[in-house]
FIKELUM-838799 format. One record per residue (C-alpha): residue number from 1; residue in one letter; z, y, x. Coordinates in nm, 4 decimals. Each point is the difference from the previous one (the first is absolute). Example, Ala and Ser with C-alpha at 12.3 -4.5 7.8 and 13.67 -1.06 7.14 Angstrom:
<pts>
<pt 1,A,<0.7800,-0.4500,1.2300>>,
<pt 2,S,<-0.0660,0.3440,0.1370>>,
</pts>
This chain:
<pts>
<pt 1,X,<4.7861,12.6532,5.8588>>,
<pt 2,X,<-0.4028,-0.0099,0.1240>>,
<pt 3,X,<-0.0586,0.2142,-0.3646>>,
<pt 4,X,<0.2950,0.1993,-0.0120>>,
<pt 5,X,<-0.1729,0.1168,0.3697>>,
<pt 6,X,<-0.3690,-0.0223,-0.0798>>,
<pt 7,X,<0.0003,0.1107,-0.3327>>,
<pt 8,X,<0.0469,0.3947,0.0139>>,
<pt 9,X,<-0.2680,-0.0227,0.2803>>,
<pt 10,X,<-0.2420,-0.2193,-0.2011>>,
<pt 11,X,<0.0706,0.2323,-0.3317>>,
<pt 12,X,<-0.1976,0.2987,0.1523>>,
<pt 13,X,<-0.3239,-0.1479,0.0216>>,
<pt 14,X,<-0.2227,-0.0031,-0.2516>>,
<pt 15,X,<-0.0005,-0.3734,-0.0031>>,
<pt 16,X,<0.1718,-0.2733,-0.1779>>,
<pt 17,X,<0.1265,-0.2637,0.2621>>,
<pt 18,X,<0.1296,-0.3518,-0.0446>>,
<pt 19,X,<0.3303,0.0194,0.1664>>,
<pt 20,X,<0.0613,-0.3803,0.0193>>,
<pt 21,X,<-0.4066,-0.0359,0.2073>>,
<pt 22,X,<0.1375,0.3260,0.1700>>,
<pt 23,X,<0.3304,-0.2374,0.0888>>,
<pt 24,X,<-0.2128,-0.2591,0.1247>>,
<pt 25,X,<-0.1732,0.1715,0.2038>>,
<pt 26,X,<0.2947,0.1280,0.2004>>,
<pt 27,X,<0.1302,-0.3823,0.0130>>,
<pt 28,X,<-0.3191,-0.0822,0.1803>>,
<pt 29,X,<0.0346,0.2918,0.2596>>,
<pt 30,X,<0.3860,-0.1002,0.0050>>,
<pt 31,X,<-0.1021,-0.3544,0.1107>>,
<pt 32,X,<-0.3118,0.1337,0.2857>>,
<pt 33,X,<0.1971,0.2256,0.1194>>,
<pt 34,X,<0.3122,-0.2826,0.0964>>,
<pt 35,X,<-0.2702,-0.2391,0.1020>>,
<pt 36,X,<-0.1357,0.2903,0.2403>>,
<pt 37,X,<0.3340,0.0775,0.1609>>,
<pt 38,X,<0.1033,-0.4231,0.0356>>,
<pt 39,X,<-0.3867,0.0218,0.1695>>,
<pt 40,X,<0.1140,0.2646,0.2484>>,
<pt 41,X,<0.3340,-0.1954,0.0771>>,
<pt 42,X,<-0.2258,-0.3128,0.0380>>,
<pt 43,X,<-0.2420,0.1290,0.2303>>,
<pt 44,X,<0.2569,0.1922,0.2126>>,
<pt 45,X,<0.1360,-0.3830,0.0441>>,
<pt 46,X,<-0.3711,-0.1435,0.0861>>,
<pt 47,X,<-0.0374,0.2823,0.2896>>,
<pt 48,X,<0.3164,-0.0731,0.1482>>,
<pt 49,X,<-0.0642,-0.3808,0.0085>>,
<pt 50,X,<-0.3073,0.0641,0.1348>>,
<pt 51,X,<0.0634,0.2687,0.2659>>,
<pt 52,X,<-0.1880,0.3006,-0.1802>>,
<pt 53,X,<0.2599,0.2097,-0.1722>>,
<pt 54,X,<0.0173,0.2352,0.2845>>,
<pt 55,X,<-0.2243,0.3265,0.0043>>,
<pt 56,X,<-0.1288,0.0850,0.3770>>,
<pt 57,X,<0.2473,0.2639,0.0132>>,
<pt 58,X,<0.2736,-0.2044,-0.0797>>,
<pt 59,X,<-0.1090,-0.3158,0.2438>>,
<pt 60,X,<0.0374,0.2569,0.3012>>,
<pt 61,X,<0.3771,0.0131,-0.1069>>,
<pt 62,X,<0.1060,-0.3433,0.0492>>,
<pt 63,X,<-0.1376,-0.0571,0.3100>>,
<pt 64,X,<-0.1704,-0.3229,-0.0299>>,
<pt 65,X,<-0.3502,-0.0728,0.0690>>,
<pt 66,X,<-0.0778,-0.2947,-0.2699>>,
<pt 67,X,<0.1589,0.0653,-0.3147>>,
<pt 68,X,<0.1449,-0.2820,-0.1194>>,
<pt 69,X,<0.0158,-0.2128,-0.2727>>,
<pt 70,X,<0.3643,0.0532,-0.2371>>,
<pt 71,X,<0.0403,-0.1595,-0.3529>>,
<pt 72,X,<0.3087,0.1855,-0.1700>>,
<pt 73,X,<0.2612,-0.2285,-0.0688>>,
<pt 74,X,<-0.0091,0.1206,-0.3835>>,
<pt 75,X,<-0.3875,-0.2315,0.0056>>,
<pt 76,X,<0.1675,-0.2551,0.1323>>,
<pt 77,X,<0.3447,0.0335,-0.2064>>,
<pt 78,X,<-0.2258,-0.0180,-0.2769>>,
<pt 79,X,<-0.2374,-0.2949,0.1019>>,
<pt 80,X,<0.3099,-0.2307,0.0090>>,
<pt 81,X,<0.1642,0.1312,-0.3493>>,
<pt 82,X,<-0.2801,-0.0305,-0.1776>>,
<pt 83,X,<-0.1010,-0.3645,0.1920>>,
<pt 84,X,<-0.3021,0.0872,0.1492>>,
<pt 85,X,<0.1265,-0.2077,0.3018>>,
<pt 86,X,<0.1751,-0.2695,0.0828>>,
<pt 87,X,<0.1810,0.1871,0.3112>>,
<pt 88,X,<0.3955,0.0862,-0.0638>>,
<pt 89,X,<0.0139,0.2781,0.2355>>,
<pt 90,X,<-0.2096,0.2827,0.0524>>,
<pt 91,X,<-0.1388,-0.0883,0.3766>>,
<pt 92,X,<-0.1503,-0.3627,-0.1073>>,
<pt 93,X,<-0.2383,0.2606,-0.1781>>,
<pt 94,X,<-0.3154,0.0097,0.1585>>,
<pt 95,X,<-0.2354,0.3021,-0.0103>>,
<pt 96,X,<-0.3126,-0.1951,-0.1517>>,
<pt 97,X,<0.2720,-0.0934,-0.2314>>,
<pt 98,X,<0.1062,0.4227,-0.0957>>,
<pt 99,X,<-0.3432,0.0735,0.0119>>,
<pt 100,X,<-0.1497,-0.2236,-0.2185>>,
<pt 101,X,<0.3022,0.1309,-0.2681>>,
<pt 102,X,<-0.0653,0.3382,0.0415>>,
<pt 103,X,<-0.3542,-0.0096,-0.0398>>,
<pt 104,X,<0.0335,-0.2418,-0.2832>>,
<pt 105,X,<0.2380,0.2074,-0.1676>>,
<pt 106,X,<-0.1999,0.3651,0.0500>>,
<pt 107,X,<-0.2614,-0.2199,-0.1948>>,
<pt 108,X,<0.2142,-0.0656,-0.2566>>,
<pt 109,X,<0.0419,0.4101,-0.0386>>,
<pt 110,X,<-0.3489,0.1133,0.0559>>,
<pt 111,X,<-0.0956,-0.2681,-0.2961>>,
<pt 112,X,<0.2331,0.1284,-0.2252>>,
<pt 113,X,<-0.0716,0.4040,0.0906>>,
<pt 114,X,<-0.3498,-0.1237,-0.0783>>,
<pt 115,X,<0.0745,-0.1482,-0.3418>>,
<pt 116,X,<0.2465,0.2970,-0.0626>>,
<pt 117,X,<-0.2771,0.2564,0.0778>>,
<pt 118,X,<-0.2838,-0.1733,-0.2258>>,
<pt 119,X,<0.2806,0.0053,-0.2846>>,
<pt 120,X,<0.0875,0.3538,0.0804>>,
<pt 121,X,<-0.3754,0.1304,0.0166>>,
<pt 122,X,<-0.0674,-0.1878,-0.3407>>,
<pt 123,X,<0.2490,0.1645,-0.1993>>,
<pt 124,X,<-0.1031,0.3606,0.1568>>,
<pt 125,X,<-0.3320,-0.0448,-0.1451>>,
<pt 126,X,<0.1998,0.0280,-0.3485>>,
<pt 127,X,<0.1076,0.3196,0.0823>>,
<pt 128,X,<-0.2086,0.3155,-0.0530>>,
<pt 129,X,<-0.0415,0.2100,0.2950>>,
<pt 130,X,<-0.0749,0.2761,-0.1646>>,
<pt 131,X,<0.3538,0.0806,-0.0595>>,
<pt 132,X,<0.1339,-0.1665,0.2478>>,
<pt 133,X,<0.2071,0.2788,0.2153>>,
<pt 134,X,<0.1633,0.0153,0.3655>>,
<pt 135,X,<0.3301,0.0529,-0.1935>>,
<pt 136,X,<-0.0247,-0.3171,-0.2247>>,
<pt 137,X,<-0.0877,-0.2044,0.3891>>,
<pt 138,X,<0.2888,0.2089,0.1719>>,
<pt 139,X,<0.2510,-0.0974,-0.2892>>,
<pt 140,X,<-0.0993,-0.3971,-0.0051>>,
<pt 141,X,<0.0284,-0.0185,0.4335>>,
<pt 142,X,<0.3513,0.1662,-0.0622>>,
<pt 143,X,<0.1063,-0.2090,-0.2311>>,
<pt 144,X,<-0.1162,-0.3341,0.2381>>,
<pt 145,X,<0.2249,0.1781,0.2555>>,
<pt 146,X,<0.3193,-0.0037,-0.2025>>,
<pt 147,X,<-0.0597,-0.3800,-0.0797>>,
<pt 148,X,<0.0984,-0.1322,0.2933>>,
<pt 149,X,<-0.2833,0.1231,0.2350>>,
<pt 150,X,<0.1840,0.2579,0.1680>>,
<pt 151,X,<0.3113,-0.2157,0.1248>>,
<pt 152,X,<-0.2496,-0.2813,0.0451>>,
<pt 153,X,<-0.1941,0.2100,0.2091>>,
<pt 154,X,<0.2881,0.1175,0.1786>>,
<pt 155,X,<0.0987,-0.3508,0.1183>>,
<pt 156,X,<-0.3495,-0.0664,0.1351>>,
<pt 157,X,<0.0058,0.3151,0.1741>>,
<pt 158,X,<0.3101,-0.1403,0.1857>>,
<pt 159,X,<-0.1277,-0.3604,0.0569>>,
<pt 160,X,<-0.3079,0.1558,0.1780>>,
<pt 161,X,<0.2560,0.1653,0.2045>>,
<pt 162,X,<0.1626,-0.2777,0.0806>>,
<pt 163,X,<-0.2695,-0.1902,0.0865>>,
<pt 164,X,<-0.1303,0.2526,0.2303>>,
<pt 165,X,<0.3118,0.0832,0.1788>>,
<pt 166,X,<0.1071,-0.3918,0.0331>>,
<pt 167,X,<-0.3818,-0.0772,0.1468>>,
<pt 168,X,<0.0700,0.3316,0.2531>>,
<pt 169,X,<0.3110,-0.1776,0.0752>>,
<pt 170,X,<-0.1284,-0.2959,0.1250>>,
<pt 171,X,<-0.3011,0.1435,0.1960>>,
<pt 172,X,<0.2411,0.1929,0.1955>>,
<pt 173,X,<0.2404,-0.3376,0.0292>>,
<pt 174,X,<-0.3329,-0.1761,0.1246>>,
<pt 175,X,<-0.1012,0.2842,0.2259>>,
<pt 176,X,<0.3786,0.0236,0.1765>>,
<pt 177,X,<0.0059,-0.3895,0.0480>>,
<pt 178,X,<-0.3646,0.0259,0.1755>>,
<pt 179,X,<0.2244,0.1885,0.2490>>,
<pt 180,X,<0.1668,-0.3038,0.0876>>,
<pt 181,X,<0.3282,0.1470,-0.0070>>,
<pt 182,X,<0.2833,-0.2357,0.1362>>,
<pt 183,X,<0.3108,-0.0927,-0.2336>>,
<pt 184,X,<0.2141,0.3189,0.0248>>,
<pt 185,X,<-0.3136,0.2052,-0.0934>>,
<pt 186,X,<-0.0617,-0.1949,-0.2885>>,
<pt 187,X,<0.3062,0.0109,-0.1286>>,
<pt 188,X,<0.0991,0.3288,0.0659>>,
<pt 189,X,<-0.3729,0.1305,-0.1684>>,
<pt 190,X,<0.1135,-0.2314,-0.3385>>,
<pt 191,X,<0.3271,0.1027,0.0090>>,
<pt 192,X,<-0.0620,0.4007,0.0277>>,
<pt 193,X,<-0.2850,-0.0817,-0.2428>>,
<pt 194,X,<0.2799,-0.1412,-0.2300>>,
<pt 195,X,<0.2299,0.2914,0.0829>>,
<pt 196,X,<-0.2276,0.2736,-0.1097>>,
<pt 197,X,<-0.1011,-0.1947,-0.2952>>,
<pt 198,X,<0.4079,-0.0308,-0.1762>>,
<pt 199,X,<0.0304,0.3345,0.1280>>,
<pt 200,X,<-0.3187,0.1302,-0.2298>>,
<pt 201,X,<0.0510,-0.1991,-0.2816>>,
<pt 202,X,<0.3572,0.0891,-0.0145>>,
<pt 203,X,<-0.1070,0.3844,-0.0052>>,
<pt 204,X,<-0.2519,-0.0695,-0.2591>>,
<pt 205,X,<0.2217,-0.1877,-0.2070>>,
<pt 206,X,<0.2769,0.3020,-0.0434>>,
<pt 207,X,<-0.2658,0.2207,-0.0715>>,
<pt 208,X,<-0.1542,-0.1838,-0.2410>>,
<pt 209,X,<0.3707,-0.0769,-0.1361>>,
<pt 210,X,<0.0568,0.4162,-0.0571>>,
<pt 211,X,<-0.3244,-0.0251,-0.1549>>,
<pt 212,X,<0.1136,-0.2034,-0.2556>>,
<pt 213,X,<0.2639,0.1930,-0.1083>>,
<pt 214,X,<-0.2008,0.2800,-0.0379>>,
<pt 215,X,<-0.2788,-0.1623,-0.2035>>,
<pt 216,X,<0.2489,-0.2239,-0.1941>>,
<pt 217,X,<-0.1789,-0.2877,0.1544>>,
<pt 218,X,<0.2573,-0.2356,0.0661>>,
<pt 219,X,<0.0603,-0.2912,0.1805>>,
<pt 220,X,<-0.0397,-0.2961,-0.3077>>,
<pt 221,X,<0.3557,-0.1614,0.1344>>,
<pt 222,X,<0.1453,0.3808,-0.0555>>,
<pt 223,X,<-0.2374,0.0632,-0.3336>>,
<pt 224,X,<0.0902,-0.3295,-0.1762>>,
<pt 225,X,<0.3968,0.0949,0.0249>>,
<pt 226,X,<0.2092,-0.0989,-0.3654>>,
<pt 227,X,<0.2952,0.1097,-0.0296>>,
<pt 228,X,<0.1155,-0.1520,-0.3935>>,
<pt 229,X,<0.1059,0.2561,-0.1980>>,
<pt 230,X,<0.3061,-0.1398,-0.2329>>,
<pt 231,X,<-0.0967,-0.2532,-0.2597>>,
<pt 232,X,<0.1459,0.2521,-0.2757>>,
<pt 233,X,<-0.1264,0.3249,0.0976>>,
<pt 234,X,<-0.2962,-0.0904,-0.2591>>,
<pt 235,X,<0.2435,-0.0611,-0.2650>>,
<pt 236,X,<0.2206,0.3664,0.0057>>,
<pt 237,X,<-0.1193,0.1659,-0.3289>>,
<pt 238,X,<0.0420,0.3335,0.0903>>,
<pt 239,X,<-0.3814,0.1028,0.1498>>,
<pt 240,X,<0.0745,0.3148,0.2116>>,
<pt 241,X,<0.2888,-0.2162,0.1874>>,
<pt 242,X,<-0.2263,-0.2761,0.0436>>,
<pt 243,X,<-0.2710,0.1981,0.1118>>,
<pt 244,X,<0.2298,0.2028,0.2788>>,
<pt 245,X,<0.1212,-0.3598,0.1075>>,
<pt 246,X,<-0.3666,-0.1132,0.0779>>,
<pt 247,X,<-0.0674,0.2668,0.1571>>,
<pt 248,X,<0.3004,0.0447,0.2587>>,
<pt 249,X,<-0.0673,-0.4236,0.0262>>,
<pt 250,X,<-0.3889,0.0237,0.0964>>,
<pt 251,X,<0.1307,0.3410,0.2428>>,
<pt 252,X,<0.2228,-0.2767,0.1743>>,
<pt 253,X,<-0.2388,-0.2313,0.0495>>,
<pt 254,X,<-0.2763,0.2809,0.0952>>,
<pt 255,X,<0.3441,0.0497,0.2784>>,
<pt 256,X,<0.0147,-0.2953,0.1310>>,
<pt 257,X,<-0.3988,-0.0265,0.0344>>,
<pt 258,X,<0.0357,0.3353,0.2215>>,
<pt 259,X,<0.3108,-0.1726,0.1725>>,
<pt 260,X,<-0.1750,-0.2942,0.1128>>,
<pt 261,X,<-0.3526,0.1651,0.1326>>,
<pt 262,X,<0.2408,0.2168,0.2193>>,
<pt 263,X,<0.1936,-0.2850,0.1124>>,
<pt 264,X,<-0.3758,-0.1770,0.1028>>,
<pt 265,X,<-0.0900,0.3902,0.1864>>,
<pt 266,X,<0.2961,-0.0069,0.1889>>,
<pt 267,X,<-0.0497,-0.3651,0.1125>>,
<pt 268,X,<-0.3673,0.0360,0.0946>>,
<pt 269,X,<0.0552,0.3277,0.1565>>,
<pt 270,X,<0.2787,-0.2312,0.2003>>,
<pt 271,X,<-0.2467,-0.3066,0.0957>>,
<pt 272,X,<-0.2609,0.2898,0.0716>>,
<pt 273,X,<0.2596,0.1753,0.2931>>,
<pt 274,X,<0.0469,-0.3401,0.1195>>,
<pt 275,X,<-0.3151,-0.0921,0.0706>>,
<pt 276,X,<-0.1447,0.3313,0.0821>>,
<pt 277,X,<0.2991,-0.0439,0.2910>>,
<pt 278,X,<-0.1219,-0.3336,0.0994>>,
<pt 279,X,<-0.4013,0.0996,0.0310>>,
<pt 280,X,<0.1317,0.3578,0.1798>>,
<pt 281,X,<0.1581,-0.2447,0.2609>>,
<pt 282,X,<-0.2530,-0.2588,0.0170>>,
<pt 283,X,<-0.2414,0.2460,0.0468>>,
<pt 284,X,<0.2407,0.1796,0.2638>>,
<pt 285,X,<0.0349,-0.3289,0.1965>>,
<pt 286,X,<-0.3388,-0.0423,0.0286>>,
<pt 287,X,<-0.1025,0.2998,0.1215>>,
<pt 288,X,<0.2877,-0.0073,0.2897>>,
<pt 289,X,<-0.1497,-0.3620,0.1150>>,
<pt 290,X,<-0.3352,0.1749,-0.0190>>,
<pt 291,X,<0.1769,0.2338,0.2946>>,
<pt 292,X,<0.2520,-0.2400,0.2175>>,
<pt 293,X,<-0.0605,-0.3228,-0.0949>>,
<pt 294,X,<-0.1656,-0.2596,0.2033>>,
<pt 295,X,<-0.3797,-0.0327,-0.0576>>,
<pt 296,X,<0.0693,-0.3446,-0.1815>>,
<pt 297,X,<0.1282,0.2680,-0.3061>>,
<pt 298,X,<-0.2508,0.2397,-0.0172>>,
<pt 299,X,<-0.3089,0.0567,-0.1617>>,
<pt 300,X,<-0.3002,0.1126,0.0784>>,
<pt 301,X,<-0.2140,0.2817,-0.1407>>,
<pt 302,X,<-0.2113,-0.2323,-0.2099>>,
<pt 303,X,<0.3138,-0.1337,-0.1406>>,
<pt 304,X,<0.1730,0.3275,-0.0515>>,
<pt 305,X,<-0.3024,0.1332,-0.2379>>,
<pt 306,X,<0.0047,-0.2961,-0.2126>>,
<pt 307,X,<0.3427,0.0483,-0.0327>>,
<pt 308,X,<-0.0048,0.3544,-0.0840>>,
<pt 309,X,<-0.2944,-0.0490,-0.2354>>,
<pt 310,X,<0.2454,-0.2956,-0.1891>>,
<pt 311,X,<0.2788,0.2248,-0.0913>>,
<pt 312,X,<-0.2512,0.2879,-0.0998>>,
<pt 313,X,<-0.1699,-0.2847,-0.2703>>,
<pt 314,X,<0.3816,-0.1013,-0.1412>>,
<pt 315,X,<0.0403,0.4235,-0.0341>>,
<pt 316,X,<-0.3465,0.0392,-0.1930>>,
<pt 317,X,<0.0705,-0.3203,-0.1835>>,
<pt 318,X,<0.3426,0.0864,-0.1594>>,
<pt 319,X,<-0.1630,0.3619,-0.0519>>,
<pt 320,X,<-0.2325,-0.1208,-0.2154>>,
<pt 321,X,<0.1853,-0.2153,-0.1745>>,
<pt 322,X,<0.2781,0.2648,-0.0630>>,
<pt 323,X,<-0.2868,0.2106,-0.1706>>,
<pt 324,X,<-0.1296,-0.2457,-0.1896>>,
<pt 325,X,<0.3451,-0.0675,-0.1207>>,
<pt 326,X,<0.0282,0.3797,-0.0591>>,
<pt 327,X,<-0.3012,-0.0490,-0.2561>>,
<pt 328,X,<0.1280,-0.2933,-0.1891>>,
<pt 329,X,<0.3580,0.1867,-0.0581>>,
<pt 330,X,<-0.2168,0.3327,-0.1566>>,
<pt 331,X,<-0.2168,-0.2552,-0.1753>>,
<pt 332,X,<0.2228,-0.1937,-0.2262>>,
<pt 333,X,<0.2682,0.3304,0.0105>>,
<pt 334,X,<0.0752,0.0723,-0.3723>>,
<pt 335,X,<-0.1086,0.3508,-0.1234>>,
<pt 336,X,<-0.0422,0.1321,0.3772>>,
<pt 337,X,<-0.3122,0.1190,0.1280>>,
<pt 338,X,<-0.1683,-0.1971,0.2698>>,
<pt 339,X,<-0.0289,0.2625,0.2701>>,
<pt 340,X,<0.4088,0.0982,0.0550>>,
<pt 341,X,<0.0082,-0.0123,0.3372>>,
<pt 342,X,<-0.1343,0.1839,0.3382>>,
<pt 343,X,<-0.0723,-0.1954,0.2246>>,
<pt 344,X,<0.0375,0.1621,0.3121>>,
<pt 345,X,<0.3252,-0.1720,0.1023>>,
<pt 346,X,<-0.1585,-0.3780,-0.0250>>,
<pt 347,X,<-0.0416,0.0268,0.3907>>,
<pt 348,X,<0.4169,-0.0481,0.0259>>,
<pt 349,X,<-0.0816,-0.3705,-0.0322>>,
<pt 350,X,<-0.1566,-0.0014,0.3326>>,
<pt 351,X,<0.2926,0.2671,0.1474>>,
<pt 352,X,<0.1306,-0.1653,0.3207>>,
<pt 353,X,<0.3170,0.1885,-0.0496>>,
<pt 354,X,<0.3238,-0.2069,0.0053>>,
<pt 355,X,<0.0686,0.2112,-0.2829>>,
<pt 356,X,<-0.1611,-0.2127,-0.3988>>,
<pt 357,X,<-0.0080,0.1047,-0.2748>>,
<pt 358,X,<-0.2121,0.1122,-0.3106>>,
<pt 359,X,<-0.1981,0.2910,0.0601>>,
<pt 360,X,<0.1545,0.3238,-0.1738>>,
<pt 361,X,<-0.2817,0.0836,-0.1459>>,
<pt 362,X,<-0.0627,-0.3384,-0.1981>>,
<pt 363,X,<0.2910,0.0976,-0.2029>>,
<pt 364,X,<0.0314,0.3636,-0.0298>>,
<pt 365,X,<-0.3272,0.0093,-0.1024>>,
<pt 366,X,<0.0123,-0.3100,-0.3073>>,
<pt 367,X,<0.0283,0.0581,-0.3464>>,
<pt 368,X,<0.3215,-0.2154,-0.0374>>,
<pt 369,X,<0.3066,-0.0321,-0.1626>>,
<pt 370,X,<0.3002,-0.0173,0.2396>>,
<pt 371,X,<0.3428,0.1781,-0.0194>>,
<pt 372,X,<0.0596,0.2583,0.2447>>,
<pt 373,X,<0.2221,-0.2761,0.1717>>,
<pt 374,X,<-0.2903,-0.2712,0.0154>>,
<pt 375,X,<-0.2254,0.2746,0.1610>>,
<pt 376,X,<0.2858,0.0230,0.2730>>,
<pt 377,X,<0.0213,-0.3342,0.0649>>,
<pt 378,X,<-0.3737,-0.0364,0.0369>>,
<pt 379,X,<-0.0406,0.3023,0.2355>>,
<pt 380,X,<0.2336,-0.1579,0.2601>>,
<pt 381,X,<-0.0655,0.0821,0.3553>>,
<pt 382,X,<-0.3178,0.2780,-0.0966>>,
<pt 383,X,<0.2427,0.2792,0.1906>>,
</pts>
């Protein structure tokens, strides 16, 4: 596959090339380049453990003076798998304990980048410059990106996210507790909190769902569907009745594959009404307390900001990750282009209409594959 891509590139220089040094060479950027990204992961969990993964601009949103220090749960997940530590549940883990891991561990990295790079800077000194050209370097980086690199990439880019969001999260936990809120505030704050959160998710989760269908990206408990064709199909002699058999089998099964990701729409689209009712009269209840109730149920300004500014992170958070969904479907889409879709209905994930669904345009504007009748279904509720 690397030749078959290099070599009409490679064949208009006046050179001769050694394809398998050429090969190497793109194993050794293959390798820096998923050290580089595990680096970026790595360090994104050092600054949260040690209170510096927030810019400035960011610290002024969470409304807390020191930031503090937050080791992800994936650190400490880890630490215990891999039996770093003796603790059996995450909060026996102390934080000389997650920092001494993560630090030993970004080590580990920055030793073997090193030892990667030396190896990688030897082997270019084989090659002669002279005919080296910015197509041959564009060719071998493109290549990297179809081993793995992009989706890997892709999966960092939503573990930083993560991270980020989660540490937010907690700032503005710590900064509505500093309030000292009595026991109905707390618990109606983390229960609107929870509200908005299943109401989100459940939005992103249909969307993503009508994605699928459009990308052919399916669920793998919808993609891995048998259906046995009969044991003696193989044997009928006659080949253009065999073949027509196949075929109308592997249609069936292509049916039911269709049948069940509506079947999972119409469900989520369910859960997502239901919830979306529950946060709409959380939300509802609190305001009205915020008006009549007794002074024992209301909040004050402080805690009303940090409340607002909590349901505007769990919007941006499920926006991002709905886009970065969006770019692993065009990614590993079969003979599609990566750029399909406008994007100037992503907003709708953040709509506080009662009214969810996909955005019109997410689907109208896909290369796809869909009967008329599968477009209908999708474009429920757009009138």
């Amino acid at each position: 596959k690397f030749e078959r891509m290099l070599r009409p590139i490679v064949d208009k220089v006046a050179h001769v090339f050694n394809m398998k040094h050429l090969y190497q060479l793109v194993i050794l950027q293959h390798q820096l380049t998923f050290i580089q990204l595990n680096i970026n992961l790595w360090t994104a969990y050092l600054y949260s453990g040690t209170g510096r993964l927030l810019n400035q601009e960011e610290q002024a949103t969470v409304m807390i003076h020191t930031m503090p220090n937050i080791w992800p749960e994936d650190v400490k997940i880890m630490m215990i798998e891999k039996r770093v530590t003796t603790a059996k549940n995450t909060n026996e883990i102390s934080h000389n304990y997650c920092l001494n891991y993560v630090q030993q561990t970004l080590r580990e990295f920055q030793e073997n980048i090193t030892r990667y790079q030396n190896e990688l800077d030897k082997k270019q000194t084989n090659v002669d410059v002279t005919y080296w050209t910015p197509a041959i370097t564009q060719a071998m980086e493109n290549f990297v990106e179809q081993q793995g690199i992009k989706a890997h990439r892709l999966r960092i880019e939503g573990k930083l996210l993560l991270i980020k969001h989660e540490y937010k999260d907690r700032c503005l936990e710590l900064a509505f507790q500093n309030e000292n809120p009595n026991e109905y505030q707390m618990g109606t704050f983390r229960n609107l909190i929870q509200a908005k959160f299943d109401k989100e998710k459940a939005i992103c989760e249909v969307a993503l769902l009508k994605q699928r269908l459009l990308y052919r990206c399916l669920p793998e408990t919808i993609a891995n569907i048998q259906l046995p064709a009969p044991t003696s199909l193989a044997s009928i002699q006659n080949e253009k009745t065999r073949q027509r058999l196949m075929n109308r089998h592997e249609k069936i099964v292509e049916r039911t594959k269709s049948d069940m990701i509506h079947v999972y729409v119409i469900v989520a689209e369910t859960q997502m009404n239901e919830y979306t009712m529950k946060f709409d009269t959380d939300m509802a209840q609190m305001e009205q307390d915020q008006r009549t109730a007794l002074d024992d149920k209301q909040f004050n300004e402080p805690m009303l900001n940090i409340i607002k500014q909590r349901l505007q992170n769990i919007d941006e958070r499920f926006r991002c990750l709905h886009q970065l969904k969006l770019h692993f479907f065009r990614a590993n889409s079969e003979d599609q282009e990566l750029d399909l879709i406008h994007h100037r209905s992503i907003d709708m994930l953040s709509n506080t209409s009662t009214k969810n669904s996909c955005a019109p345009t997410l689907i109208q504007d896909a290369i796809h594959y869909l009967s008329k009748k599968e477009l209908a279904f999708l474009h429920r509720g757009f009138n």
